[in-house]
C-alpha positions in Angstrom: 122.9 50.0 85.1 120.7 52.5 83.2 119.8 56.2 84.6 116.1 54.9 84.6 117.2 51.6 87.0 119.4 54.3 89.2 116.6 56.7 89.3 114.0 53.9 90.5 116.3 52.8 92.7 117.1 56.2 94.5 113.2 57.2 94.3 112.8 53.8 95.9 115.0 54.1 98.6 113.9 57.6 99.4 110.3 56.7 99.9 111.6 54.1 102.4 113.2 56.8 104.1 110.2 58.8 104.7 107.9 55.4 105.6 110.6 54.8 108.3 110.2 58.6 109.3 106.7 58.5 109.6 106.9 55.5 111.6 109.3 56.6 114.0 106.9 59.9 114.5 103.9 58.0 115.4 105.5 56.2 117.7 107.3 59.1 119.5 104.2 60.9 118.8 102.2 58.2 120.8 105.2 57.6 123.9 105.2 61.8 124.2 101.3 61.8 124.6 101.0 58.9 126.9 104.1 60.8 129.1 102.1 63.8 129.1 98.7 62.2 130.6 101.2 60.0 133.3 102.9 63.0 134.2 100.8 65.7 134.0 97.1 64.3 134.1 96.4 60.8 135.8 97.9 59.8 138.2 100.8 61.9 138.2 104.6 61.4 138.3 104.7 61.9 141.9 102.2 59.1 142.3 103.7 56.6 139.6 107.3 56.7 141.8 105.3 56.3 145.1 104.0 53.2 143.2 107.6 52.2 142.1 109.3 52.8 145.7 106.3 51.1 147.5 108.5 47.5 147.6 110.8 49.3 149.1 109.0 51.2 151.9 107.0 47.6 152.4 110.6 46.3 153.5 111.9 49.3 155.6 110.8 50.1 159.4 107.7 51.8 159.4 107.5 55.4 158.8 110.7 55.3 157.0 111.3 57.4 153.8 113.8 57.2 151.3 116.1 60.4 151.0 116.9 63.1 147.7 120.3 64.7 147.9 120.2 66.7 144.2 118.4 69.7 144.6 116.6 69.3 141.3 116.3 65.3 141.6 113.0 65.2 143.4 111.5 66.9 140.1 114.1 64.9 137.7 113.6 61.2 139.0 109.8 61.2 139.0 110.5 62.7 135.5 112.2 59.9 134.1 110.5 57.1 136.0 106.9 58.3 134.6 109.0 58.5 130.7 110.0 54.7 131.2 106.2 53.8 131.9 105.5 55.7 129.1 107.4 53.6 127.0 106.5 50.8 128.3 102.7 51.7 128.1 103.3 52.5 124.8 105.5 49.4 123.7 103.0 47.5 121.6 102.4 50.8 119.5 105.9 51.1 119.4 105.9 47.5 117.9 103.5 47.7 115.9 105.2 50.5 113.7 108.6 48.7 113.6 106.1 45.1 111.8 104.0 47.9 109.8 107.0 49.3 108.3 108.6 45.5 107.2 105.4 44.1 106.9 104.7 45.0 103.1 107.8 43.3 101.8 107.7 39.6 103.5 106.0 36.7 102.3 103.3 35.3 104.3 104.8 32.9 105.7 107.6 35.4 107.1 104.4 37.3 108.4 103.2 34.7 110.0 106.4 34.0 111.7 107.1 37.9 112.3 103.7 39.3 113.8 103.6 36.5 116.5 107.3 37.2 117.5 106.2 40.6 118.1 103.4 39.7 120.1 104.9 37.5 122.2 108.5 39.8 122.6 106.2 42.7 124.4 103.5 40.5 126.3 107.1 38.5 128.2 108.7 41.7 128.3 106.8 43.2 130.0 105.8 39.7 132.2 109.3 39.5 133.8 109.1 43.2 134.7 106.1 42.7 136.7 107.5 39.4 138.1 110.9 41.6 139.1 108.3 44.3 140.8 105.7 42.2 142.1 107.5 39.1 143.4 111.5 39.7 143.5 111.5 42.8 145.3 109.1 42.5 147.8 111.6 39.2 148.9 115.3 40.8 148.0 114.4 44.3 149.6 113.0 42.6 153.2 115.8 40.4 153.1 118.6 43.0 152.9 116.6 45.3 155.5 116.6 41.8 157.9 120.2 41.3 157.3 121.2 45.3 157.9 122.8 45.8 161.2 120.7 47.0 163.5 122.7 50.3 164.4 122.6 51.8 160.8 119.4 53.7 159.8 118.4 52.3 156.3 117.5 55.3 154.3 117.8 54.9 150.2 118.4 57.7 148.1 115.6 57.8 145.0 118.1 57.7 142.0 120.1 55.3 142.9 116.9 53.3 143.6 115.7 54.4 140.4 118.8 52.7 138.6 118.8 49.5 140.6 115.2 49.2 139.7 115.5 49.7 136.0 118.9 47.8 135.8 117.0 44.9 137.8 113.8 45.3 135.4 115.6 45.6 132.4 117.5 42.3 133.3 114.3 40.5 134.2 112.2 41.8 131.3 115.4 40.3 128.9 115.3 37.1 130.6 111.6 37.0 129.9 112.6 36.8 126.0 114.8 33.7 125.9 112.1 31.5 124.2 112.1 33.8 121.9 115.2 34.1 121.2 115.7 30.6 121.1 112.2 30.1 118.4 114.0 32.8 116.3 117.8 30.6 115.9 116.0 27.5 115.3 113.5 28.7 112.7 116.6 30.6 111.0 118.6 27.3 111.2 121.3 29.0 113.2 121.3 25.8 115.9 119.2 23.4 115.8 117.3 21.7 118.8 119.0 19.0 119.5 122.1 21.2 119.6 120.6 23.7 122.2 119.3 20.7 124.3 123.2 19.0 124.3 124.1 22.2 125.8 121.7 22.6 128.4 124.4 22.2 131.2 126.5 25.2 129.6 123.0 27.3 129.7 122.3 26.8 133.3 126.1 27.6 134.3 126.1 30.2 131.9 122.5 31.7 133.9 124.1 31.3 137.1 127.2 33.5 136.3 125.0 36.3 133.8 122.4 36.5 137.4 125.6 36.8 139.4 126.7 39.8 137.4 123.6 42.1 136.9 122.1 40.8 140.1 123.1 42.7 143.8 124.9 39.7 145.8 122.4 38.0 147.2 121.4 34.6 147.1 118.0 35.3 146.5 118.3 38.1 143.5 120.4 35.0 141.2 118.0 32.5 142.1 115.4 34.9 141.4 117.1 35.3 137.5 118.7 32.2 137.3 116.2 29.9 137.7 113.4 31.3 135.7 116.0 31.7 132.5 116.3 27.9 132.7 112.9 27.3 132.9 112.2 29.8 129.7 115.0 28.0 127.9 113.3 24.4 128.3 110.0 26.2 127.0 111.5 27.8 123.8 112.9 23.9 123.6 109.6 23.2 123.6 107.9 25.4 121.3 110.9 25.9 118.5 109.7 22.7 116.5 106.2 23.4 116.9 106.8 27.1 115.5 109.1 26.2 113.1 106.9 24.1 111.5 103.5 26.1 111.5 105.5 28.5 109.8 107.4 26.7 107.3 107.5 28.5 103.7 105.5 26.6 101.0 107.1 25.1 98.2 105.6 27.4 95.7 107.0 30.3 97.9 110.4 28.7 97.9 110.4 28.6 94.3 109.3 32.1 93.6 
């Protein structure tokens, strides 16, 4: 290879390099100026965990209050709660850079497949973390305060319900992407459908035991997970062929 190929090559590289910074710096840029006006501004981070722990107060006897035994951690857990919103505010900015930056070298019909991937991946996302708060909580938190003996005083402490809500969010908000994930092997010919649909009684067993695992052991929290990640699987059943075909590569694009 020539000195002039080598230099092209490194100057090329480079300049992808500093795209990739400057994406990754207006996205952090955007995430650390939406945390600011959450935490600082409107509504506050005391406000946004009242909001977060209000499933949880809904479910205990009334005038009961969760408990902080850190002396920093009613300061620190508000902190990283309102950081997560942030995030999760900011997601399809977030997005947006990461298709911006590989955008310029796909074809069209890899755009056409990428963008709506995109799309879709944050709208579900963040759809099964509002099911989890909205709807899963409200039933699994008065169901373990019913089932609590009626001696003990139920009193949470506020990070370690902080990380069962974000484990439990997390795990909803990935089970909200299964269609996607199973539009993104088909169209890459990984599986095909007909394989994924001979399968279907490993995927519902395999559901049951993943919503047994990142689930607290109740009935109701794997039902909760389980059930939905079937039904998601039969839609990405559904809408692989039709995707895969609307965004099928011409034949002069093949060529080329």
């Amino acid at each position: 290879m020539s000195e002039q190929n080598q230099s092209g090559l490194q100057e090329t590289f480079i300049s992808h390099l500093v795209e990739l910074r400057n994406r990754l710096v207006r996205a952090s840029a955007v995430v650390l100026a939406v945390f600011i006006v959450l935490f600082a501004i409107w509504p506050g981070a005391a406000a946004i965990y009242d909001f977060m722990a209000q499933p949880m107060l809904n479910a205990l006897p009334a005038g009961s209050k969760m408990i902080a035994t850190g002396v920093i951690t009613p300061f620190m857990v508000p902190m990283k709660v309102t950081m997560v919103v942030a995030l999760l505010v900011s997601l399809p900015w977030v997005l947006y850079q990461a298709w911006a930056f590989i955008a310029p070298g796909l074809y069209l019909h890899e755009k056409r497949l990428i963008a709506p991937l995109i799309i879709s991946s944050s709208l579900l996302f963040i759809v099964g973390v509002a099911f989890c708060y909205f709807f899963v909580f409200g039933t699994v938190f008065k169901f373990i305060n019913d089932f609590a003996p009626k001696s003990i005083s139920v009193a949470p402490d506020i990070e370690n319900y902080l990380d069962f809500v974000l484990m439990m969010c997390l795990a909803f908000g990935l089970t909200f992407e299964v269609p996607v994930v199973v539009i993104v092997l088909v169209r890459m010919g990984v599986v095909t459908v007909e394989k994924l649909r001979a399968i279907r009684p490993y995927v519902i067993v395999g559901a049951f035991v993943v919503a047994a695992v990142v689930t607290p052991p109740d009935i109701l929290s794997q039902l909760f997970l389980a059930v939905p990640l079937c039904l998601l699987y039969e839609v990405g059943l559904l809408l692989a062929p039709v995707f895969e075909r609307a965004t099928r590569a011409p034949d002069s694009e093949e060529t080329a």
